[in-house]
Structures are given as structure tokens and as C-alpha cells.
N, C-alpha and C positions, 0 to 999 in steps of 0.2 A: 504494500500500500504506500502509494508516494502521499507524503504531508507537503501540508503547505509552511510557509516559512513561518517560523515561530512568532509573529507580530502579536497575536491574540492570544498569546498564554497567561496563565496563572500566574499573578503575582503573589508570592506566598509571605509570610500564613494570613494574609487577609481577604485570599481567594476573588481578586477584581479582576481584570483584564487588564494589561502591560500597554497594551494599544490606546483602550478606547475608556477605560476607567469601571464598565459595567461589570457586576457581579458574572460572576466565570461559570460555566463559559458564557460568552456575550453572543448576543446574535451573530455576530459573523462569523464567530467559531461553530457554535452550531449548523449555519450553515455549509460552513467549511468540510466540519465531521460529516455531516450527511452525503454531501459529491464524495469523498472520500470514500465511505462504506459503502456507497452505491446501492441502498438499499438491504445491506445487511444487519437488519436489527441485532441480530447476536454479537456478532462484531463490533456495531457501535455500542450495544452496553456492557459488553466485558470492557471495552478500552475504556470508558466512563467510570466504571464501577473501582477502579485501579484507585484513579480520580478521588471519587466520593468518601473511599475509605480514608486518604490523610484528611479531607476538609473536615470529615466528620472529630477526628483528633485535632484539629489545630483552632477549627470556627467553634467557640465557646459559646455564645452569643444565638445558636442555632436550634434548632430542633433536629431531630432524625429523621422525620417526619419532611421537615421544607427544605433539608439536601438535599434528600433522598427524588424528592422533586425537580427540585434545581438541575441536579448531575444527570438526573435520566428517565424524568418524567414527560417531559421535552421531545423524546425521543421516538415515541409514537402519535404524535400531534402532527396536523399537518404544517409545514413549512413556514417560517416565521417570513410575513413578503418583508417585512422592513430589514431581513437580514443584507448585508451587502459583501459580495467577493471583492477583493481586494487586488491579490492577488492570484496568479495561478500556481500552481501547487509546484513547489521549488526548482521552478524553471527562471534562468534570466528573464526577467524583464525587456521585453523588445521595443525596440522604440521602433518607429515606422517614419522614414525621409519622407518628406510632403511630396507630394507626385510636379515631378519637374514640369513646369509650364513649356506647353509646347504653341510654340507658331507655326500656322500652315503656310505653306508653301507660297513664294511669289503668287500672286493671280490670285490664289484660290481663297473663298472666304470660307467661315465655316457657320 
């Protein structure tokens, strides 16, 4: 499974987002996970459940109950639309040259 670059990870022990500041994971990591697992429920809540088990040790503050939600309750919902890809999944960034301005030919208009 290729991941995407770490931008939207867990800052620990107060479990936000490194990126964007929202409770972890944040919508873009969700949707992140989900391209990722391609639809593998099992897949995405074992990798989640990894997860869940330090937050539930380190977030004092919490319930078992609204982790347990948090880290993978999410996971069979439909599709959060406000989530937004960033990037793609740890490939160069490609920039694209603006398309060279072309003049037609003597005479000809276009």
C-alpha cells in the first residue's frame, strides 16, 4: 500500500493533525486512508485500531466510547465531501510548463 506523505499525521500525545490542527485523523487523512485501502474495511480498521490503542493511553481527557468513534467509526460512513486530497500519494509533485503560445503561420488566421 503506497501512503501519502506524512503532512496529516498525529501530533502526539495531543492526537491533532501536524497539517491542519483538527482532531486526528482530520478529514483529509480520512480521506487519504480510504483511496489508500480502496475499499478494504478490514485493512483500514486494523491500520486505525494500531492508532486508537496509544490515543486511548495518552488522551486522558476522552472517553473509550468517543475514540473508539473518532479512530474508526468514520470508517463505515459515507465519504466526508468536505475532505480534500492534497496530495498524491508519495509521488513528486509535478509541476506542468504552461503550454507554449503558438503563432500560426504567415497568412493564416486562426
Amino acid at each position: 500500500m503506497t501512503d501519502y506523505p506524512a503532512l496529516h499525521g498525529p501530533s502526539r500525545p495531543g492526537w491533532r493533525c501536524i497539517a491542519c490542527d483538527a482532531p486526528w485523523p482530520c478529514p483529509t487523512r480520512k480521506h487519504q486512508l480510504r483511496e489508500l485501502c480502496q475499499g478494504n474495511l478490514p485493512a483500514l480498521v486494523r491500520y486505525l485500531s494500531a492508532y486508537l490503542s496509544d490515543a486511548q493511553q495518552e488522551i486522558s481527557d476522552a472517553t473509550t466510547a468517543d475514540l473508539t468513534d473518532r479512530f474508526l467509526g468514520w470508517c463505515a460512513r459515507p465519504p466526508d465531501p468536505t475532505a480534500v486530497q492534497e496530495h498524491p500519494p508519495t509521488q513528486q509533485l509535478k509541476t506542468v510548463a504552461p503550454a507554449a503560445t503558438q503563432t500560426p503561420p504567415e497568412g493564416r488566421t486562426t
